[in-house]
C-alpha positions in Angstrom: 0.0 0.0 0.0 2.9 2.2 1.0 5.0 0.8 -2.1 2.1 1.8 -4.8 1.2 5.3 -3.0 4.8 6.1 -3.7 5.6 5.4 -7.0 2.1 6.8 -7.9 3.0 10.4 -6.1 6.9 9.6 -7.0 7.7 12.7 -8.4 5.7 15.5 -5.8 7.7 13.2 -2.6 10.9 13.8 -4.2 10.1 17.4 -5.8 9.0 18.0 -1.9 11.9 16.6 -0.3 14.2 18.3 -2.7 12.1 21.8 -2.1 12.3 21.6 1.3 16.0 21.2 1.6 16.3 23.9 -0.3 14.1 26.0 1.6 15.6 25.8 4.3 19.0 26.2 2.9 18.1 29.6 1.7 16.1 30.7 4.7 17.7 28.8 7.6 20.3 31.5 6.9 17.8 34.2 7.2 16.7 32.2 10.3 20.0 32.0 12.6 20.4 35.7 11.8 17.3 36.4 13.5 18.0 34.0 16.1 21.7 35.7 16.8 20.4 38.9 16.8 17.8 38.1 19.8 20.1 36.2 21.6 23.1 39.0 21.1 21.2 42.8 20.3 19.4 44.2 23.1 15.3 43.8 23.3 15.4 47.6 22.4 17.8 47.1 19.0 16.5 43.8 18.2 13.2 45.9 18.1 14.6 48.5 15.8 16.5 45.7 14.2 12.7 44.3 12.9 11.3 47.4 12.5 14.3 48.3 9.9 13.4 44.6 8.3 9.5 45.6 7.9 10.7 48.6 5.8 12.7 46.8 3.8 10.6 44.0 2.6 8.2 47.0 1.8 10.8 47.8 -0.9 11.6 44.7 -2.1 7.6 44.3 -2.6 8.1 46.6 -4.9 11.0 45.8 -6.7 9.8 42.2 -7.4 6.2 42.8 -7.6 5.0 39.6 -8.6 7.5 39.4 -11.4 8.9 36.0 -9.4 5.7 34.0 -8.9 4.4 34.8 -12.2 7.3 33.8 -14.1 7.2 30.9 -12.2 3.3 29.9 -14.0 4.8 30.9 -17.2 7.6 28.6 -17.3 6.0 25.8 -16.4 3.1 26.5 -19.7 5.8 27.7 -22.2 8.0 24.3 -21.2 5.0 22.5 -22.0 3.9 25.2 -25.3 6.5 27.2 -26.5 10.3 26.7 -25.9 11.5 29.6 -27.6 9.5 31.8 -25.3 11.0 29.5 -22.5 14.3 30.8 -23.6 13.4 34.0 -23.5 11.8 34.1 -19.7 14.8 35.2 -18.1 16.3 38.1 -19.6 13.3 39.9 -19.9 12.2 39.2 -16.4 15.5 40.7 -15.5 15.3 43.7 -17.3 11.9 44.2 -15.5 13.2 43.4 -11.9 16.3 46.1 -13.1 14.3 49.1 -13.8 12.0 49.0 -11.2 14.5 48.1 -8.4 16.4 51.1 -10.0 13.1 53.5 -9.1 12.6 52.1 -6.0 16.3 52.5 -4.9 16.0 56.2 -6.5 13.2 57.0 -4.4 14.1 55.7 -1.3 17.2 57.6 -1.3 15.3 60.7 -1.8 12.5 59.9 0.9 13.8 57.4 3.6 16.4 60.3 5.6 13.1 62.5 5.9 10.7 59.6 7.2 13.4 57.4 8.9 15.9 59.5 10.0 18.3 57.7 12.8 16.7 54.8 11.3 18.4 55.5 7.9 21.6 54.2 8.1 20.6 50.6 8.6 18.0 50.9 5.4 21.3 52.6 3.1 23.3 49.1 4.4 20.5 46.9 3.1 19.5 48.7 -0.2 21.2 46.1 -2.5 18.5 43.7 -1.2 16.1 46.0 -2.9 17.7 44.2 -5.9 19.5 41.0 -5.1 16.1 39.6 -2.8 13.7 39.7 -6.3 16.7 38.6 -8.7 17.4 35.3 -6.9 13.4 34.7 -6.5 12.9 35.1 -10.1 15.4 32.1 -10.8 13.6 30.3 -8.2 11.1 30.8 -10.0 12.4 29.7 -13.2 13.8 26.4 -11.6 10.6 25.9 -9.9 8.8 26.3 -13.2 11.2 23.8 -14.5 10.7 21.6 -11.9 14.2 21.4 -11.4 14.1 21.3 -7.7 16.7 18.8 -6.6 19.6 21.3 -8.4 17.6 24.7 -6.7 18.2 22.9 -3.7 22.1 21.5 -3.8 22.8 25.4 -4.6 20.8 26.8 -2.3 22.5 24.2 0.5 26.3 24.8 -1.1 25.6 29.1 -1.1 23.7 28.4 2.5 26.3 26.5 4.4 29.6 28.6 3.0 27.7 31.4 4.4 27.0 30.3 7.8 31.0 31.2 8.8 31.1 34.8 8.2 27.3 35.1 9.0 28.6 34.5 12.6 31.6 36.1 12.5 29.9 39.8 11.3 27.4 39.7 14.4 29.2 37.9 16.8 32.1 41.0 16.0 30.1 43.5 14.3 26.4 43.2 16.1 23.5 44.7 13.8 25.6 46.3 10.8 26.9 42.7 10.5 23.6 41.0 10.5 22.5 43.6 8.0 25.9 43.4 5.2 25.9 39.3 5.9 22.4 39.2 4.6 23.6 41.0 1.0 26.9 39.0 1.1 24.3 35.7 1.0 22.0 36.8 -1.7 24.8 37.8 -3.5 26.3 34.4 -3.4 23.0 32.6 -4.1 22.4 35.0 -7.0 26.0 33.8 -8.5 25.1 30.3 -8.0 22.1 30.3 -9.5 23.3 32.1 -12.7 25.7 29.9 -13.0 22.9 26.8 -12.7 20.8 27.9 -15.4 22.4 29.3 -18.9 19.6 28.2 -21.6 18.0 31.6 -22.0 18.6 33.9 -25.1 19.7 37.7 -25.0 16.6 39.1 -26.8 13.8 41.7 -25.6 10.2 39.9 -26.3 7.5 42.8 -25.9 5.2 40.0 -26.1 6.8 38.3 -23.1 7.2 41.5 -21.4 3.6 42.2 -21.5 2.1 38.9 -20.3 4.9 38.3 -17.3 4.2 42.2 -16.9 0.4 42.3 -16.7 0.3 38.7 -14.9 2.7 40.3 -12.2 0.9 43.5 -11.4 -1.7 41.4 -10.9 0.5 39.8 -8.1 1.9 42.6 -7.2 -1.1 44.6 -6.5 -1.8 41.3 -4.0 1.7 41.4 -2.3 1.3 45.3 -1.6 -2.0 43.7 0.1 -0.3 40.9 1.2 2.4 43.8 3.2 -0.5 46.0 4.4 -2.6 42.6 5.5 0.8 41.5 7.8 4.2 43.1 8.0 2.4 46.7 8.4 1.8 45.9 11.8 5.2 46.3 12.7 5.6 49.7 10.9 2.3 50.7 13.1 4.0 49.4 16.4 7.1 51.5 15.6 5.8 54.5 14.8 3.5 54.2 18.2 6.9 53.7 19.9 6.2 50.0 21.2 9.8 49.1 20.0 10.3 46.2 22.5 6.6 44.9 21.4 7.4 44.3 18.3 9.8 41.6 19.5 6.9 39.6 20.7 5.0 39.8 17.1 8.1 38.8 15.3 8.7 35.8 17.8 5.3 34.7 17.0 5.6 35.3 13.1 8.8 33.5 12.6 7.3 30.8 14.9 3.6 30.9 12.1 6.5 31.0 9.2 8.8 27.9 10.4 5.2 26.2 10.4 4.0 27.0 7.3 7.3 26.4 5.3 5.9 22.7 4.7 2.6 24.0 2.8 5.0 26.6 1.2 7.4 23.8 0.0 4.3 21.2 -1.2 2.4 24.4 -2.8 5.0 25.5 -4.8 5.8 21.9 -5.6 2.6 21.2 -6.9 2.2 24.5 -8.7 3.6 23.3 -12.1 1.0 20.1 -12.1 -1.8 22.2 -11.1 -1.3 24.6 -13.9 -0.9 21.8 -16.2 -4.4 20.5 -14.9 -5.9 23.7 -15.9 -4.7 24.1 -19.3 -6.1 20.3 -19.7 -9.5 22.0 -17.9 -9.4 19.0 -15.7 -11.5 20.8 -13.2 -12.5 17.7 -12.0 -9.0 16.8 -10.9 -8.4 20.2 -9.4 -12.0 19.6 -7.1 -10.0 16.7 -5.6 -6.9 17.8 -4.9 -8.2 20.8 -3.6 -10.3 18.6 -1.4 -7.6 16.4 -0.6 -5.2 19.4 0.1 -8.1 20.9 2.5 -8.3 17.9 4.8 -4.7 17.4 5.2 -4.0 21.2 5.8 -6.8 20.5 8.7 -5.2 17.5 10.6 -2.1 19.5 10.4 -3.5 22.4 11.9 -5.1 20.9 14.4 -1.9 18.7 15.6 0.7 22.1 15.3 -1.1 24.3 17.4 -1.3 21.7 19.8 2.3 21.1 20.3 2.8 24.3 19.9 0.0 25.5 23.3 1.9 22.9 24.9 5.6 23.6 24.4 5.6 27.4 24.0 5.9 28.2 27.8 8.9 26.2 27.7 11.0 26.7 24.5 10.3 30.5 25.2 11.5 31.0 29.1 14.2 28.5 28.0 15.6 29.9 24.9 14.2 33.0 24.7 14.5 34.6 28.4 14.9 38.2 27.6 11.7 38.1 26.2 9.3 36.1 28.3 6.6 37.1 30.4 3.1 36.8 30.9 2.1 39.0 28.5 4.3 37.4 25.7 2.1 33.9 26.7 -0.8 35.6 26.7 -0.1 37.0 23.2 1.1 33.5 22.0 -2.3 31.8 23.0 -4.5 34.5 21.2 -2.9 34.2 18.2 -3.2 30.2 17.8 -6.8 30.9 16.3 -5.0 32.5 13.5 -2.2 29.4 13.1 -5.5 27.2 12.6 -6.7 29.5 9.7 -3.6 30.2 8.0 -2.5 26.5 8.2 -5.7 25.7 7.0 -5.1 28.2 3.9 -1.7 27.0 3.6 -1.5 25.1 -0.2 -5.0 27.0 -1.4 -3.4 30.3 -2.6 -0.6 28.5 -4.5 -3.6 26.8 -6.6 -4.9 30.1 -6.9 -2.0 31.4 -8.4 -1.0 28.2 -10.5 -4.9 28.1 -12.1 -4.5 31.8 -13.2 -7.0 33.5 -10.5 -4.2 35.3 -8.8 -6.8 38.6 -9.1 -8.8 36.8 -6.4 -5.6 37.1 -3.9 -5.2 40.4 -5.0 -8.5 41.4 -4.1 -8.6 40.0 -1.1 -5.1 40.7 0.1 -6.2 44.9 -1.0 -9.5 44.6 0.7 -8.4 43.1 4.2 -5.1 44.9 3.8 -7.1 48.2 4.1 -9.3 46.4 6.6 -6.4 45.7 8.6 -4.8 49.0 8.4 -7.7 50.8 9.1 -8.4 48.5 12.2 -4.9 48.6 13.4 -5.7 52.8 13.7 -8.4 52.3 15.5 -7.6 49.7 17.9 -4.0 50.8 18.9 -5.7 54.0 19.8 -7.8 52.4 22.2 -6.3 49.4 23.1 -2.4 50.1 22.7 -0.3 47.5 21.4 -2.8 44.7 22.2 -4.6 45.9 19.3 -2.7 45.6 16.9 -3.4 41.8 17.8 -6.9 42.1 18.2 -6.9 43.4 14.6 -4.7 40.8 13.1 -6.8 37.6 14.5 -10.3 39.5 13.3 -9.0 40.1 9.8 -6.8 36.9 9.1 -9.4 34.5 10.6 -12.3 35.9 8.1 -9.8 36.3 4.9 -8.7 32.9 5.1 -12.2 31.5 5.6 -13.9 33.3 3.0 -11.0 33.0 0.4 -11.2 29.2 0.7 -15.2 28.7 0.4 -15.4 31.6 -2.8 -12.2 29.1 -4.7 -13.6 26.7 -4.1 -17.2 28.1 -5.7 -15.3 29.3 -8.9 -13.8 25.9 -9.3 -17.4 24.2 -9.0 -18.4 26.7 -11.7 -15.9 25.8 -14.0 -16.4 21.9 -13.8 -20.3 22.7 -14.1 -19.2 24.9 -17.3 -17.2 22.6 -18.8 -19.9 19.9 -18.3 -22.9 21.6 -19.4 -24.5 22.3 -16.3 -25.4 25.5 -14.8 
């Protein structure tokens, strides 16, 4: 029974396994940064340490917008339609990701001393991220598309463990400024490796190319601004508010929600390539069951990590993290496991949505509950102080996730009626 289920899902078990080690070869790195840093830096500079973070995935929002995940669906249909396009993904990707990380570095130059100002410094360290963070995403996204996930990963490993040695040595020696030029000296390695993993792609601007990735993107795009205002804003509100040291405790909690959702982030993007190739068949049939399927797993996995997690919190916290536990920090921790249920539960559906072509449904969503959440985060941090922030974050993600899983599901009934005839 074991034998047959195997060799009948061979290639997503190995595609997974090969994922996930890369995964966590690129962000294990990112990972024992964060862990030095609140083990060596002071609650008050690991705060600012975050809040400098928040800002800066803000930019790189902006200078990949979408241009990584949707080259990633357009891979995988021109390796199955068009080679010759295939060949021509990459360089005009590149040229996209280089004129708009060019803009964004332009402006932020210009604006950041004004807004940030002692803040500033740490951004100016990390503004070739603005750059390097969307170019290696868009060859992840090529090799993904590609399904060439067991080379991704023996780079991502090689570039991941070379870097571990100086990682430590910059912020054991240099504290935050070497957490902050280790993380460009990584990318930057990655970057190399991966260019040098991948040279089938041809020279030549494709306006036809540019358009779709371009179009398909600011779709994406539009949904990751969303996605920014619908999550990391919250830190940017707590900052401003001058709860430094409280942001701390929501950036324990949503690296803690991250490290758990790695697994659906590794099987969705996995299955991404399949799933678009179900679509172009119009199996919608197929896609019903897997969604199904994908549902119910994504459930009893929910269900069994937030119990270990109510469980062994109290203890991996006062042990490992002492300088930040209290009663409050527990408190906090046990509120927000009726989001982990949610976003678990939502964990593989948006990569379907993305791999089908109805990334404007994230996008909408991600806007509308991003304003929702902004707007809320006002209001409640004005009445409630931090706390609110929160209150707003458990009352926006728990009805997003919901409703974004019942109205997919809806559009793919619609499409297998459709297809059959039936209203």
């Amino acid at each position: 029974m074991i034998k047959s289920y195997y060799y009948i899902n061979k290639e997503i078990i190995l595609n997974f396994i090969w994922r996930g080690l890369q995964i966590f070869g690129k962000q294990g790195i990112t990972f024992f940064i964060f862990i030095l840093c609140a083990k060596l830096l002071s609650p008050h500079d690991f705060g600012i340490y975050n809040y400098v973070l928040a800002i800066l995935a803000l930019l790189i929002f902006f200078g990949d917008f979408g241009i990584s995940t949707a080259v990633s669906k357009y891979v995988a249909e021109y390796n199955k339609t068009d080679k010759n396009k295939l060949r021509k993904v990459l360089f005009n990707s590149i040229v996209i990701i280089f004129v708009i990380t060019i803009l964004v570095t332009i402006l932020t130059l210009i604006i950041a001393p004004h807004y940030l100002k002692e803040e500033y410094t740490y951004i100016f360290f990390l503004l070739p991220l603005i750059f390097l963070s969307p170019a290696t995403s868009l060859y992840d996204g090529i090799y993904r598309g590609l399904k060439k996930f067991k080379q991704l990963a023996v780079i991502s490993l090689m570039a991941g463990l070379i870097s571990i040695g100086f990682v430590y040595f910059l912020v054991t020696n240099y504290g935050l400024i070497g957490a902050l030029i280790s993380q460009n000296i990584f990318y930057f390695s990655l970057l190399l490796s991966l260019a040098f993993g991948y040279k089938e792609f041809s020279l030549k601007i494709d306006k036809q190319i540019v358009k779709e990735i371009g179009k398909y993107s600011l779709i994406i795009g539009l949904g990751n601004l969303g996605f920014f205002l619908y999550s990391r804003v919250d830190v940017l509100f707590l900052g401003h508010y001058g709860f430094i040291e409280q942001i701390n405790y929501l950036e324990i909690i949503n690296k803690v929600l991250m490290l758990c959702l790695t697994p659906f982030l590794i099987f969705g993007q996995v299955i991404s390539p399949n799933i678009t190739h179900f679509f172009i068949e119009k199996n919608y049939s197929k896609l019903i069951i897997k969604f199904k399927k994908y549902l119910f797993f994504s459930l009893i996995f929910s269900l069994l990590a937030v119990i270990t997690i109510f469980f062994s919190s109290n203890f991996i916290i006062s042990s490992f993290l002492k300088e930040y536990y209290s009663e409050t920090m527990m408190n906090i921790v046990y509120l927000m496991l009726i989001v982990f249920i949610t976003q678990f539960l939502n964990g593989v559906i948006p990569f379907m949505v993305t791999a089908t072509g109805h990334a404007r449904l994230s996008t909408v969503f991600l806007v509308t509950f991003g304003i929702l959440h902004v707007l809320l985060n006002y209001v409640f941090i004005n009445i409630y102080g931090f706390i609110g922030i929160f209150y707003s974050i458990i009352i926006t993600k728990v009805l997003a996730d919901l409703l974004f899983i019942f109205i997919y599901y809806k559009i793919l009934i619609k499409l297998r009626n459709k297809s059959h005839g039936l209203k």
